[in-house]
N, C-alpha and C positions, 0 to 999 in steps of 0.2 A: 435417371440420375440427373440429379440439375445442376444446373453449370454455376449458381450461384454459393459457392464452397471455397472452401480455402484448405488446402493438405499441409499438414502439418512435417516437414522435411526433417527440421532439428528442432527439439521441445526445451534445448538449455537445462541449465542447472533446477528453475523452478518457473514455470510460465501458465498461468491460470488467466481464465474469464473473469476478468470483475465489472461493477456498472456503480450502482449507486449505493446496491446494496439492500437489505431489508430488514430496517429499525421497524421497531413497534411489536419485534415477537418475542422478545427477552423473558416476560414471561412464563413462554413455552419452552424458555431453555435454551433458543436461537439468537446468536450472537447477530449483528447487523452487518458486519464483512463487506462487501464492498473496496474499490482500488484507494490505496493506502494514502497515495499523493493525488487527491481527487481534484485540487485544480488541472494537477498533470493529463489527466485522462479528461478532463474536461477542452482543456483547452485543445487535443488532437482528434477529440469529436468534433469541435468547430471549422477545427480546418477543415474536412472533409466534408462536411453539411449535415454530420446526424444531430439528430436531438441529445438533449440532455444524460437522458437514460438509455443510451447504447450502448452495450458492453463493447468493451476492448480489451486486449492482452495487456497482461502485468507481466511482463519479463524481468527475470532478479540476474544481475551480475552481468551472463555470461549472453544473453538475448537471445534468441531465440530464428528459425528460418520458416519461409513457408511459403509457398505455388499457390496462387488462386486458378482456377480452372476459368475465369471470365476476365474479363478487363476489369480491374477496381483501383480507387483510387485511395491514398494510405497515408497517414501522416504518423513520423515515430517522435516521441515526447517526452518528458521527464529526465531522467538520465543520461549525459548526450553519452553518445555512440555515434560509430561508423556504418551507414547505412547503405547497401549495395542492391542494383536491381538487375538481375541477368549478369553479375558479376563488374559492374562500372558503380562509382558511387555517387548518389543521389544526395540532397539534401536533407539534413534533420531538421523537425522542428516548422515542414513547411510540407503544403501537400504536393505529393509523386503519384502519379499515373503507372500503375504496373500492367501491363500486358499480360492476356492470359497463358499462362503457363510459364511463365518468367518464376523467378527464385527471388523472392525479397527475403536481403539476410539484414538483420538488427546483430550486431555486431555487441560483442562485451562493451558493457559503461566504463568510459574513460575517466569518471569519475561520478560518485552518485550508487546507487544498488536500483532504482527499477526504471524499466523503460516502459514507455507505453505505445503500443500499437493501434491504430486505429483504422477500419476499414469502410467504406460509404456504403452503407448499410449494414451497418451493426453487426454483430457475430449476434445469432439469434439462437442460439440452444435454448433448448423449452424451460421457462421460467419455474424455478421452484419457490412458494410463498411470494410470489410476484419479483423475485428477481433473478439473474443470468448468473450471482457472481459464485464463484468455487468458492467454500465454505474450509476451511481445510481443520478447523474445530470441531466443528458437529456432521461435516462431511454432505453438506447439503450443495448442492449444484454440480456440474462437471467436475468430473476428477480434473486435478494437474495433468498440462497437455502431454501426451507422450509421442514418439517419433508413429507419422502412419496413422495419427488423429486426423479424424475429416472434420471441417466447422461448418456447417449452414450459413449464409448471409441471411443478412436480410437486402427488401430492395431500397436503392437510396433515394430520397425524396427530396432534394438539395442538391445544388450545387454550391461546390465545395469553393475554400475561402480565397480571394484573388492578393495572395501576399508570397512574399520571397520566403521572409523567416518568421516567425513570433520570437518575440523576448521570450525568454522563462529563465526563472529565479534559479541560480547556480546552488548545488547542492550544497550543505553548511559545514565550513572551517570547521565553527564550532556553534555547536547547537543547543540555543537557548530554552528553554522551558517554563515561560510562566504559569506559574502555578496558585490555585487556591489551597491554602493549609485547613485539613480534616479529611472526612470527619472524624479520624482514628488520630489526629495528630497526638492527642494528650496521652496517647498509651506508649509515648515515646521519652524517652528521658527531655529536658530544657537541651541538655548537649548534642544531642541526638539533632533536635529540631534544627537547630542551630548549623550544624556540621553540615546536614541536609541541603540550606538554603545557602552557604556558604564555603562549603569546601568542591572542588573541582572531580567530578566523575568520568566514564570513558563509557562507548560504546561499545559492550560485549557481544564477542562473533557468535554467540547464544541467540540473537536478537531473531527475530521472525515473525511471521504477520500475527503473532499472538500477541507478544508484545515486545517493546523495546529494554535487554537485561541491559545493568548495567555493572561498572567497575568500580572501586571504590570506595570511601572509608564504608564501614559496618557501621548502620543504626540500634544501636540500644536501646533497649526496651524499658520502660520504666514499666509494664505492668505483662507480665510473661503466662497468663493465665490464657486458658481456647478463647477464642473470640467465636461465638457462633455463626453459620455462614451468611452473607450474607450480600445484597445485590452489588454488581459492579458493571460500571457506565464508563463509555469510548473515555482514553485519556485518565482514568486513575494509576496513582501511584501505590502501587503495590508493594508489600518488605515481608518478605519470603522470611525463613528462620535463620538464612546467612546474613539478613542486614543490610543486603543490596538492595535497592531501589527498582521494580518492576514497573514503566510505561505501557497500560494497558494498548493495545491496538486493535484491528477493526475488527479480528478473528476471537477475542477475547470471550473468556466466559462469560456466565450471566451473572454467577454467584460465585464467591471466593470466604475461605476461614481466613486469609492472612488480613493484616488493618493496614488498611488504606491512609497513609500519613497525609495526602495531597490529589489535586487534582487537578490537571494539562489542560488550557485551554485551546478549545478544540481550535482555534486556527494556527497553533505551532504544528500539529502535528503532521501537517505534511512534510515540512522540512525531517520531520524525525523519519519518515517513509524513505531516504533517502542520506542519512547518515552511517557513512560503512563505520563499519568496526574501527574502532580506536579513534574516531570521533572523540572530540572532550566535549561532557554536556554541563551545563550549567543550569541548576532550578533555582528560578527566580520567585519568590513570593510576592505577589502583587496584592494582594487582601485574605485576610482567616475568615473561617466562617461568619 
């Protein structure tokens, strides 16, 4: 048994492997998944000295705990939280030294929905289509962690970052959305378009790594006939038949029948990875097709 592991003590509400992810097989039917706030996970890979494409935990809400069996070193990220090691509390946001068999607990986000954990040498579960991350779409990678889950390290090949804290970007008041109008905008009434780019939305507690639901006026349709199915990429805006505006995210299908009014670009959407419920969103139109 190698001492290079990590036990899973408390698995939280939802705590999954993510890393970078694996675009390029949409194709196949396989969404690209990957951690939702990818600077977030990036940047408590750096603390710690992994590479780029480490996997790390995605913890939602309530965080998550966990024993490593050797000494490792750990940085938690993205949504702050209260972060304990043998029960004394340690700093977030900046690299901790845990001892092996010490209890590092990620405490519920004080504000924000995911946290991210990071361990010096990766969490290394055997790669599916080249990547670590839980797929929770198509079901491709580890399941969501559950209580009595063992993880594999990897070994670390760095050392880790010499800083107190990192800045990171506070979860959003209210979260902007610029967006490109299409390619389905015209199947939408002028009023519709309009209301869309201009009237005030909310984050619905529906939201999940498929994608971000929202609250809010109903879009009408100006052309109510099937639309055949048809491909969808990170960051579309989707309108289901109530009218609400769907924010495709990383776990998202490949193909969808609803029309696509818009489309997020991709550097807001970490902030949307981190917009709890009742969030007010705002889509901004920046250029139409």
């Amino acid at each position: 048994m190698t001492d290079r592991a990590l036990a899973v003590v408390r698995a939280g509400a939802l705590t999954t492997v993510q890393d970078l992810g694996r675009p390029g097989h949409a194709h196949l039917g396989v969404p690209r998944s990957g951690a939702l706030d990818g600077p977030a996970a990036a940047l408590v890979n750096r603390l710690v000295g992994n590479a780029p494409e480490a996997a790390v935990l995605e913890a939602t809400l309530n965080g998550c705990a966990v024993r490593p069996r050797s000494a490792v070193t750990v940085a938690v990220g993205g949504a702050p939280c209260r972060v304990t090691v043998a029960g004394h509390p340690v700093a977030w946001g900046a690299p901790v030294r845990v001892p092996a068999g010490a209890l590092l607990d990620v405490g519920p986000a004080v504000c924000g929905v995911r946290s991210y954990v990071a361990v010096s040498g990766g969490i290394a579960v055997e790669p599916v289509l080249g990547s670590r991350s839980t797929d929770l779409l198509s079901g491709l990678g580890p399941p969501p962690l559950a209580d009595g889950t063992v993880l594999p390290l990897g070994r670390p090949t760095r050392l880790h970052a010499r800083v107190d804290v990192a800045p990171q970007p506070a979860p959003p008041a209210e979260l902007v959305l610029r967006v490109t109008l299409g390619p389905r905008d015209d199947w939408f009434t002028p009023e519709a378009v309009d209301a869309f780019t201009s009237r005030a939305y909310s984050v619905s507690p529906a939201s999940n790594r498929i994608g971000l639901r929202t609250e809010g006026p109903a879009l009408e349709r100006a052309l109510t006939h099937e639309l055949p199915s048809e491909g969808m990429v990170l960051g579309a805006v989707q309108v289901p038949p109530d009218g609400r505006p769907v924010v495709f995210l990383a776990d998202h299908p490949t193909t969808g029948g609803y029309p696509v009014i818009a489309v997020v670009r991709a550097a807001d959407l970490p902030a949307a990875a981190q917009a709890v419920p009742g969030t007010p969103v705002r889509f901004l139109a920046i250029r139409r097709r």
